[in-house]
C-alpha positions as CSV (number, residue, x, y, z in Angstrom):
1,X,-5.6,-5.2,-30.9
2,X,-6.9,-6.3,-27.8
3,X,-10.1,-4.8,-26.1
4,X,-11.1,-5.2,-22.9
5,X,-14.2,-8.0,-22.5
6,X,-15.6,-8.2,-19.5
7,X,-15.0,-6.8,-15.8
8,X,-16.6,-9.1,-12.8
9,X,-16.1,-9.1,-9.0
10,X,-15.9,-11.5,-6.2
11,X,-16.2,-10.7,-2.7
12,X,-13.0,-11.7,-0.5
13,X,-12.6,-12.6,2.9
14,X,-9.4,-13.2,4.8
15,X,-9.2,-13.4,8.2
16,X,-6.7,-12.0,10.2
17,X,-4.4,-13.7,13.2
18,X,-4.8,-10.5,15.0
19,X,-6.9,-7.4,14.8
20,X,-5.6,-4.1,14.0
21,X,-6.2,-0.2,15.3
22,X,-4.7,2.7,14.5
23,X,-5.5,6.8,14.9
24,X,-9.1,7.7,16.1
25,X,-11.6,4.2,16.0
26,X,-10.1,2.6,13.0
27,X,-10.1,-1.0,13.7
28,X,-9.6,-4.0,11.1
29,X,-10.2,-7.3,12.2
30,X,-10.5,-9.1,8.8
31,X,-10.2,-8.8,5.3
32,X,-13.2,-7.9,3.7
33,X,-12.3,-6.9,0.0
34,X,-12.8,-7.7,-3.2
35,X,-11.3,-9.6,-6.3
36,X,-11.7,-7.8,-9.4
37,X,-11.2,-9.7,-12.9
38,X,-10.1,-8.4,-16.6
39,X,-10.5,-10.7,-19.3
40,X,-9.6,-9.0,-22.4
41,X,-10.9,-9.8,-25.6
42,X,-7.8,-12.4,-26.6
43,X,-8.4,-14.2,-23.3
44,X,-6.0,-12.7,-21.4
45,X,-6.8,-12.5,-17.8
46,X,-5.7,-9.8,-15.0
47,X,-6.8,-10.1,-11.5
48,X,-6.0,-7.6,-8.7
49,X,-7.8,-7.1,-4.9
50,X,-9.9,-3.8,-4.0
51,X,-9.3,-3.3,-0.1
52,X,-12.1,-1.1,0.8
53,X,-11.9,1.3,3.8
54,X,-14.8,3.2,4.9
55,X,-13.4,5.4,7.3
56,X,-10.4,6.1,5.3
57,X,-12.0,6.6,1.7
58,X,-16.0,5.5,2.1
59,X,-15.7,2.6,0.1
60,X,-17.0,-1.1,1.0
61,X,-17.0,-4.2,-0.5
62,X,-20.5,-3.4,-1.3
63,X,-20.0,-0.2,-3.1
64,X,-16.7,-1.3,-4.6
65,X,-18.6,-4.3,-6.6
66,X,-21.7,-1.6,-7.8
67,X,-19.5,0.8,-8.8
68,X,-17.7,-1.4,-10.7
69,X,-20.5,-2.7,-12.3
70,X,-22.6,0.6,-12.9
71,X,-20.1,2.6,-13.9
72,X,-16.7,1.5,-14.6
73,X,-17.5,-1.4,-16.4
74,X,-19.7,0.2,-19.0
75,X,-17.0,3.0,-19.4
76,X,-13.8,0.2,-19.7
77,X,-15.9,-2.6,-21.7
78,X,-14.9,-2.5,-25.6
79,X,-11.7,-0.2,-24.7
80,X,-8.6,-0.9,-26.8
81,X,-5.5,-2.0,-24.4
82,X,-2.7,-2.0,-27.1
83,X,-0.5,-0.1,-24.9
84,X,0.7,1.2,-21.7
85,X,-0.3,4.8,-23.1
86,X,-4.0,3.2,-23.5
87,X,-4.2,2.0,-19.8
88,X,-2.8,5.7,-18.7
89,X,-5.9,7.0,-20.7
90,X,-8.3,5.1,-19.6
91,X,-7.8,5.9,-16.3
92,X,-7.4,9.6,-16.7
93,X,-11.1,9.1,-18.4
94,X,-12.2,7.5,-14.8
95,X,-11.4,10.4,-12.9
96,X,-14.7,11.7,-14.0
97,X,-16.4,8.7,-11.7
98,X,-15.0,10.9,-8.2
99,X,-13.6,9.2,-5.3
100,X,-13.8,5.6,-5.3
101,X,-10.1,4.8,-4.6
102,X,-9.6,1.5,-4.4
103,X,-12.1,0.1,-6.8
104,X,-10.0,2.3,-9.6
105,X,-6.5,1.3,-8.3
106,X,-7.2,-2.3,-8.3
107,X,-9.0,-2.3,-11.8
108,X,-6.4,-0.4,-13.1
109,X,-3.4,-3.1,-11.5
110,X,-6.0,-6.0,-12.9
111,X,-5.7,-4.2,-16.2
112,X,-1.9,-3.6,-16.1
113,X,-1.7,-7.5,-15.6
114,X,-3.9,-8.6,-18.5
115,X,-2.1,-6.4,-21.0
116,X,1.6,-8.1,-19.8
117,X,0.3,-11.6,-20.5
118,X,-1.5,-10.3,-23.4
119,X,2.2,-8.8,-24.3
120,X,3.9,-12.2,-23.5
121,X,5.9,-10.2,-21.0
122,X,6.0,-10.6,-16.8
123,X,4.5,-7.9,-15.1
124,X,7.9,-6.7,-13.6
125,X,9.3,-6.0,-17.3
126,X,5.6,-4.0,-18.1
127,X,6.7,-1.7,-15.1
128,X,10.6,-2.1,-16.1
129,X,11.4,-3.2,-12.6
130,X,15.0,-2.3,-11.9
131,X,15.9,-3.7,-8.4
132,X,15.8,-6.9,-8.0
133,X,14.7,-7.1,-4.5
134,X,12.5,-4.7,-2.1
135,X,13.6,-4.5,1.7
136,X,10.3,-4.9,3.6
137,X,8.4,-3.5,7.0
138,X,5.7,-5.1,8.9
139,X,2.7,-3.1,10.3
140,X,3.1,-4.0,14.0
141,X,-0.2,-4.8,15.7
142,X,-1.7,-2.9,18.9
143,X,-2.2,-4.5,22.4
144,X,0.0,-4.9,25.6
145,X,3.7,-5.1,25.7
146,X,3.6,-8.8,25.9
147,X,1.0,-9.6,23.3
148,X,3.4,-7.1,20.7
149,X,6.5,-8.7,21.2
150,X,5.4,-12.2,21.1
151,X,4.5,-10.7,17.2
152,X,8.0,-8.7,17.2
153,X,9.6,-12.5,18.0
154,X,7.5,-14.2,15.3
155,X,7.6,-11.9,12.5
156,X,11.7,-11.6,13.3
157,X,11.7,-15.4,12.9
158,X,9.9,-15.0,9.1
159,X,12.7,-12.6,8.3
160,X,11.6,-9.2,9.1
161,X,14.1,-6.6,10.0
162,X,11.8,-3.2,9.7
163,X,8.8,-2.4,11.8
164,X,6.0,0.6,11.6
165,X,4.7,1.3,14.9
166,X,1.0,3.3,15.9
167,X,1.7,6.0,17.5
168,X,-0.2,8.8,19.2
169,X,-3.6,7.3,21.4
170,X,-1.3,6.4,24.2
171,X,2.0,8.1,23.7
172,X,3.5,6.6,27.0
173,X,2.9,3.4,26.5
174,X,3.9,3.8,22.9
175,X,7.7,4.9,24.3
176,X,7.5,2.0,26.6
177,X,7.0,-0.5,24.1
178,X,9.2,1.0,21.4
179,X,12.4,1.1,23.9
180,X,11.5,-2.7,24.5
181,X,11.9,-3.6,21.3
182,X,14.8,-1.4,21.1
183,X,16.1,-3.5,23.8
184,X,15.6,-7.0,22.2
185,X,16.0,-6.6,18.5
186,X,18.9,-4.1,18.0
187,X,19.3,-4.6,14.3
188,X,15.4,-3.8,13.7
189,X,14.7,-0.4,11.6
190,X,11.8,1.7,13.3
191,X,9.9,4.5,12.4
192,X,6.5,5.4,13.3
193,X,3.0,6.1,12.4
194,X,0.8,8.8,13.9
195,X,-2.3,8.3,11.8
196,X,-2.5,12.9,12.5
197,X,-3.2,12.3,16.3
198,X,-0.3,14.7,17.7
199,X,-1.7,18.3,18.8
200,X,0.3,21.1,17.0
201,X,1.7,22.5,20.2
202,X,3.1,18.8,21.3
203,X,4.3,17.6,17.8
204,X,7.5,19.1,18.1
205,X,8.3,17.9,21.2
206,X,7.0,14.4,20.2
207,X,9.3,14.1,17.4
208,X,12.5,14.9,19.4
209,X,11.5,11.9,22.0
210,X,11.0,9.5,18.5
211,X,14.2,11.0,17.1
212,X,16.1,9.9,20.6
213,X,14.3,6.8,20.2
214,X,16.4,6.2,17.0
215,X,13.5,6.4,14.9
216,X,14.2,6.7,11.4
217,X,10.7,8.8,10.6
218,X,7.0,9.8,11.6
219,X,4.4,9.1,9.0
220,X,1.5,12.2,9.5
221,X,1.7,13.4,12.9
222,X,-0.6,16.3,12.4
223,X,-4.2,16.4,11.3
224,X,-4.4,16.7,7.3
225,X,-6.7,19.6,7.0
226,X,-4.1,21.8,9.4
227,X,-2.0,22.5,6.3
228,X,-0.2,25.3,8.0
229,X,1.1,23.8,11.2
230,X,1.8,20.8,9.1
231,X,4.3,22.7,7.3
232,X,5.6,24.7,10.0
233,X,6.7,21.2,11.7
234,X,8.5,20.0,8.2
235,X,10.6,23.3,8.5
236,X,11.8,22.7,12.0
237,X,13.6,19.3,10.3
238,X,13.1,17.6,13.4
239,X,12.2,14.1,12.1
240,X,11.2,13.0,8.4
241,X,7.9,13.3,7.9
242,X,6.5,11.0,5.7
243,X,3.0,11.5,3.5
244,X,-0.2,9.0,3.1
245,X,-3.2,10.3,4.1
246,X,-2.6,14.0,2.8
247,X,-1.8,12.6,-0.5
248,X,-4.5,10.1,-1.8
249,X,-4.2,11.3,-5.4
250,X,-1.6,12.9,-7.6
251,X,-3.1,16.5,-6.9
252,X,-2.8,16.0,-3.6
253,X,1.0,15.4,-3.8
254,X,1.5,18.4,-5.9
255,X,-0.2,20.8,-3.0
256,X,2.1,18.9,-0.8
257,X,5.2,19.8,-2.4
258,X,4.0,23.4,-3.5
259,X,3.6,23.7,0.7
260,X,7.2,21.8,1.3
261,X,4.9,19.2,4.2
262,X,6.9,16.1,3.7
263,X,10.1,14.1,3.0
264,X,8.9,11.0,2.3
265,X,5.7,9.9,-0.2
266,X,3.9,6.9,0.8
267,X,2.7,5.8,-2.4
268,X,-0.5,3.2,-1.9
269,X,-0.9,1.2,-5.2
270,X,-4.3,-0.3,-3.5
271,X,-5.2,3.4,-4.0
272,X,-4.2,4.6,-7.0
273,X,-3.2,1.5,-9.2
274,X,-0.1,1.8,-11.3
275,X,-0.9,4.2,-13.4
276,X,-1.4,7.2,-11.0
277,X,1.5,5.9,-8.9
278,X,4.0,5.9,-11.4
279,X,3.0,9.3,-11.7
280,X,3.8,9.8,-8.4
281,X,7.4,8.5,-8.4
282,X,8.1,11.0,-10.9
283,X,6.9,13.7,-9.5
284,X,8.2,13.2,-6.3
285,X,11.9,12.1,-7.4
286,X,11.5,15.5,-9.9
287,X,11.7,17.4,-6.5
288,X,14.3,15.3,-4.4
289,X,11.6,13.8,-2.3
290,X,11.9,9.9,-0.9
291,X,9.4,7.1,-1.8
292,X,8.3,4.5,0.1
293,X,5.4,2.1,-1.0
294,X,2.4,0.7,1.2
295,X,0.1,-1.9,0.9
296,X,-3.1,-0.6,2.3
297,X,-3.4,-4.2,4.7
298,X,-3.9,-5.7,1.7
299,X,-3.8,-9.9,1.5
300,X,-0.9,-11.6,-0.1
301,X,-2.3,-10.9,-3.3
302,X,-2.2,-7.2,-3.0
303,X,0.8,-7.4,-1.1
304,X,2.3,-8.6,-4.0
305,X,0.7,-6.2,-6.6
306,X,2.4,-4.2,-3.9
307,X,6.0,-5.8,-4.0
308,X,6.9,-5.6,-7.5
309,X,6.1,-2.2,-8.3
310,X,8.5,-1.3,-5.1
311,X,11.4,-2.6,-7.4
312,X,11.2,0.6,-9.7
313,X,13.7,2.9,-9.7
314,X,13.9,5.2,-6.8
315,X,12.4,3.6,-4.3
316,X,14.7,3.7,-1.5
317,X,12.4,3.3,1.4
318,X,10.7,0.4,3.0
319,X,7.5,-1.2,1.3
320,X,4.9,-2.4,3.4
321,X,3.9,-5.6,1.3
322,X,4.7,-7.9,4.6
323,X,0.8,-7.8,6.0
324,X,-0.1,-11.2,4.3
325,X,2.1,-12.5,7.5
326,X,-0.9,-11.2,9.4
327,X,-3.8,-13.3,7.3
328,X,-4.9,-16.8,7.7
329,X,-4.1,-18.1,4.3
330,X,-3.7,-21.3,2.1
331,X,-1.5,-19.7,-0.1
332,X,2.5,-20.7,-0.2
333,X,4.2,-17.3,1.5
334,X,7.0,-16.4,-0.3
335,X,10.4,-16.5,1.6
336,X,11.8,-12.7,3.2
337,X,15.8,-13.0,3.6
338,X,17.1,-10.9,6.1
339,X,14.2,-8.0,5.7
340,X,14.4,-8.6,1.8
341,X,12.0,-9.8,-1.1
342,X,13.2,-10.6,-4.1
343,X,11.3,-9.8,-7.1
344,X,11.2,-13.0,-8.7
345,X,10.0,-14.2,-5.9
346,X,7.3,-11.8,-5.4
347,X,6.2,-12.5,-9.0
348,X,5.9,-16.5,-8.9
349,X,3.8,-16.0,-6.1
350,X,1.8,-13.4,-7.7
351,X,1.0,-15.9,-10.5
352,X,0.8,-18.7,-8.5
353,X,-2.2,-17.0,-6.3
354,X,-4.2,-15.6,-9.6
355,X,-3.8,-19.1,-11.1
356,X,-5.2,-20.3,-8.0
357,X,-7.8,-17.8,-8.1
358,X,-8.7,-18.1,-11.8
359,X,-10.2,-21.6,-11.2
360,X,-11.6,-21.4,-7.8
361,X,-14.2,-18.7,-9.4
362,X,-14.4,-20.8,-12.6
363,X,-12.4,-19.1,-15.3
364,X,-10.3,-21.6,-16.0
């Protein structure tokens, strides 16, 4: 049976077109993340991308590369991958290194791929993909109204029919710029992102304006740690509410549940691999709850780590795997039809980029 060799890093830069806030001082202007490589012991290779965030989860391209090397390595290296079951275990076992999000999701995708081509099966049939397509959504950018719709115009042209807009640092302008788009592109889905900036007194009322807006859902409008009023707001079924930053990790989403907060789990692969997030699914679909998958602004790489697991079962919301249209890149895009990306699309391009990768770092 295979075990698992060696684990190694590369540091990953991808610049952006356009920079990138959201909620209080987060700001991205380029991709700084890091490639992390599986080689198990048959030669079978797995590569996936760690997209550290240090004011979201701490981590950095730094830490993600010496935690990798001082402690997950030595507790993967020599572990027996014969099965999906073995994959699940091993990253139960991780758990005990806390935190750390992103280095663990994107070892345990890397690992996920190695064991399919170990299998001689694609990575879609490992995850027994059943749609054959995932409708996407683009993370729209920040800046004035004309700057944002000359993106709206562009990212329409590459086939995009489903937008997330920032919400909640200046809500007038925000109304201003969503009713423009409104007014150009009628056939584009909306919904919002409030990255927990709305006061619990004005959340209410904020989500009836969105709502007359037509848009389809709010993603955290209330701080995280204000459990109470956070639930109070999902009872007044004003707007869905969608979940991300109270649920970073599969205990998270059961306290969510138990308190009835959301309607819809964002589920972020780049943060909990595909292990944890198939756990997820199941829990959430066990209790009638919607799921819709993010990429964490990962590159087209990640986005398409990103892509195929949206084409399991359930998953009847949009999938942010659309921010590679963002990056300056060398990589052939693959093609999004009408707002849709079609798994086998998805997966050429995913094997076309590690191929790539494989022999720019030298292992093939």
């Amino acid at each position: 049976m295979p075990q698992i060799k060696s684990i190694n890093t590369h540091p990953y830069h991808v610049p952006l077109k356009s920079s990138l806030s959201w909620g209080k001082g987060h700001q991205l202007s380029a991709l700084e993340h890091v490639l992390i490589v599986v080689e198990l012991s048959d030669g079978s290779f797995g590569l996936a991308e760690a997209t550290p965030r240090p004011t979201i989860y701490g981590e950095t391209a730094d830490s993600v590369a010496a935690i990798i090397e001082r402690e997950l390595a030595p507790r993967s290296i020599g572990y027996d991958i014969d099965s999906l079951d073995a994959i699940h275990s091993l990253d139960r076992e991780l758990v005990i290194v806390k935190n750390n999000n992103t280095a663990k999701g994107a070892l345990n995708m890397a690992l996920f791929f190695a064991f399919a081509k170990s299998s001689g099966k694609r990575l879609s049939e490992l995850l027994n993909c059943s749609q054959n397509n995932t409708f996407l959504s683009f993370i729209l950018g920040t800046g004035d109204k004309d700057t944002v719709l000359q993106e709206v115009h562009q990212i329409y042209k590459q086939g995009i029919r489903c937008l997330k807009i920032k919400v909640g640092k200046d809500y007038e302008r925000e109304l201003a710029l969503i009713k423009a788009i409104r007014n150009e592109f009628d056939d584009m889905q909306l919904y919002a992102d409030a990255n927990q900036c709305f006061l619990a007194d004005d959340a209410a009322y904020m989500l009836e304006q969105l709502a007359g807006y037509d848009i389809a859902y709010c993603e955290e409008p209330l701080p995280v740690n204000d459990l109470i009023s956070r639930q109070e707001l999902q009872n007044k079924s004003l707007l869905p509410i969608v979940a991300d930053d109270s649920c970073f990790t599969l205990l998270d989403v059961e306290r969510e549940i138990a308190f009835n907060t959301f309607d819809i789990l964002n589920i972020k692969t780049a943060r909990t691999g595909y292990s944890q997030s198939l756990s997820m699914l199941k829990r959430v679909q066990m209790n009638a709850k919607g799921v819709m998958v993010g990429s964490q602004a990962s590159s087209l790489l990640g986005c398409m780590h990103t892509a195929i697991f949206a084409c399991q079962d359930g998953v009847k919301y949009p999938t942010e795997a659309s921010f590679f249209l963002k990056t300056q890149t060398d990589f052939t895009q693959p093609k999004i039809s009408e707002g849709y990306l079609d798994l086998a699309e998805a997966e050429s391009t995913l094997y076309d980029i590690e191929d790539a990768l494989l022999r720019q770092h030298g292992y093939q």
